[in-house]
C-alpha positions in Angstrom: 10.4 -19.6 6.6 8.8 -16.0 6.0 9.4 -14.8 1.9 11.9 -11.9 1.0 12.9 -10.2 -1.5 16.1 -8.9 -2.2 16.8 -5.3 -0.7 17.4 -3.6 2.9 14.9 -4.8 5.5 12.6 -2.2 7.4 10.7 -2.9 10.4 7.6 -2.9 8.7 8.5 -5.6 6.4 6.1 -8.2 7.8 3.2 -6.1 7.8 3.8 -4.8 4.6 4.5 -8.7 2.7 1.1 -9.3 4.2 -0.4 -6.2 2.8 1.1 -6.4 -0.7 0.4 -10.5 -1.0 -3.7 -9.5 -0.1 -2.8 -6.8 -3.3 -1.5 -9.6 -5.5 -4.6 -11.9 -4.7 -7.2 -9.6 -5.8 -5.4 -8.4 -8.8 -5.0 -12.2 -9.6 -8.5 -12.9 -9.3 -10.0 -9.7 -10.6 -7.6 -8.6 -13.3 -6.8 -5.3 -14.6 -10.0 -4.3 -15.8 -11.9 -3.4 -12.8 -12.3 -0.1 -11.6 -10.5 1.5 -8.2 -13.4 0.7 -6.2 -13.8 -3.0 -7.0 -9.8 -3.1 -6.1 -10.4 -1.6 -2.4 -14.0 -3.5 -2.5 -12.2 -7.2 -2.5 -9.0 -6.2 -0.4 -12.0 -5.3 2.7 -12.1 -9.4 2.2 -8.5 -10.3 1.3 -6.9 -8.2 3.9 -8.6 -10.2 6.7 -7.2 -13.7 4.7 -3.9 -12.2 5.4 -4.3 -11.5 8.7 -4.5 -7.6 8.4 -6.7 -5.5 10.0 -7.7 -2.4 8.5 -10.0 0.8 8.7 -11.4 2.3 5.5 -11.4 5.7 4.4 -9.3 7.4 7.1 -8.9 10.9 7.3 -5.5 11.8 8.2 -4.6 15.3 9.4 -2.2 17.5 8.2 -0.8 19.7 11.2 1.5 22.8 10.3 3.2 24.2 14.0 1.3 21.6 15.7 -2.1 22.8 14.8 -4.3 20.6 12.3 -4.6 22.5 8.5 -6.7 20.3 7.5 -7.4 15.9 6.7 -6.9 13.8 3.9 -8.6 10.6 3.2 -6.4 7.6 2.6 -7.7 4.3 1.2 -6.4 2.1 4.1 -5.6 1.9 7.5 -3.9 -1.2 8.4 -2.1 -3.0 11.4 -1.1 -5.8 13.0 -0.1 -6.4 16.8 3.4 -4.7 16.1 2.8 -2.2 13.4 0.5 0.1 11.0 0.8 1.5 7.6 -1.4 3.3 5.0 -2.4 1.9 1.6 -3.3 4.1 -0.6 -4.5 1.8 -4.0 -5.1 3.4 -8.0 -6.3 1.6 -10.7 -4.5 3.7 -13.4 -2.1 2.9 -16.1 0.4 4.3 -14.9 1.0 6.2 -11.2 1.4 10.2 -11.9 3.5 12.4 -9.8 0.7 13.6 -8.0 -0.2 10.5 -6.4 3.4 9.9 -4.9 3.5 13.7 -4.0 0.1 12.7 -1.6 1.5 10.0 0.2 4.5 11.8 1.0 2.2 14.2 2.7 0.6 11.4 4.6 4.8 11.0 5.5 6.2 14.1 6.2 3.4 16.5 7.0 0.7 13.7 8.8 3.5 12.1 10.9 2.7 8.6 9.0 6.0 6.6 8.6 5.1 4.1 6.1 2.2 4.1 3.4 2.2 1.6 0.2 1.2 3.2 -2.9 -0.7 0.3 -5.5 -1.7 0.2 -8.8 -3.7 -2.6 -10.1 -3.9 -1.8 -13.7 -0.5 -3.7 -14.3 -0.6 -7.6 -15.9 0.7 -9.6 -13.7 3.3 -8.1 -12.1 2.0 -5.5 -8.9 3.7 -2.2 -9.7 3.8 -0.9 -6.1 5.7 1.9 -4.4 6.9 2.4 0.1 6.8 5.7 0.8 8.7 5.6 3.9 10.4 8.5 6.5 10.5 11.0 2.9 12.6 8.4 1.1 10.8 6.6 -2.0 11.9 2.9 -2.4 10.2 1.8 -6.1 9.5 -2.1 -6.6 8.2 -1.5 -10.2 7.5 -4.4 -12.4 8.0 -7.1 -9.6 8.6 -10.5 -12.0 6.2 -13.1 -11.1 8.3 -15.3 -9.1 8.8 -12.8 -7.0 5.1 -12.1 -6.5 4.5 -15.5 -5.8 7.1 -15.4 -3.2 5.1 -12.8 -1.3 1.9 -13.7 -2.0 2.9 -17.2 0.5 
């Protein structure tokens, strides 16, 4: 029986669970001390255990009237056989405006239609945010049954 937590259901739901449990791991076995690097380092090797593939670095463009303005570089690429997403990971103490206000360019101006926004800097519970279709769904403070739940 696949995990879930209580909420609406989006198509990307499977994809993402796998995504955010390869999040959960490393945090788990890193802590919060690490710097953003060392995060995006051990999810190139958790992300695979979770049966994610992924591209790193990605530049994403940004098209105004269907020209390309310019790319952004995103953390994360990832996919499965039915969909993709972006992950875009900090290792703050807390995420600012400005790092939502990026991914919702990914969403609204790159034609991306779902990128998970995760810091690692919280104890124990994963403070994570879906940016999806220009609406913000935040899963703040996830309690730690419910981050086992999606970790399995």
């Amino acid at each position: 029986m696949e995990p879930r937590i209580q909420g609406k259901k989006h198509q990307f739901e499977p994809l993402s669970y796998q995504v955010i449990g390869a999040c959960i791991d490393v945090q788990r076995q890193l802590g919060i001390y690490c710097m953003e690097v060392d995060y995006q380092r051990a999810l190139e090797i958790a992300l695979p255990k979770f049966g994610v593939e992924f591209e790193r670095e990605v530049q994403i463009p940004i098209v105004y009237d269907g020209v390309t303005v310019t790319k952004r570089r995103v953390d994360f690429v990832c996919w499965d056989k039915k969909d993709r997403l972006l992950l875009e990971t900090k290792a703050a103490q807390a995420i600012r405006p400005d790092d939502v206000i990026q991914c919702l360019l990914y969403v609204t101006k790159g034609n991306q239609k779902l990128v998970l926004l995760v810091n690692a800097k919280k104890e124990i519970q994963w403070a994570h945010s879906e940016i999806c279709s220009t609406r913000l769904w935040t899963l703040a403070n996830c309690t730690k049954s419910t981050a086992s739940r999606a970790v399995r």
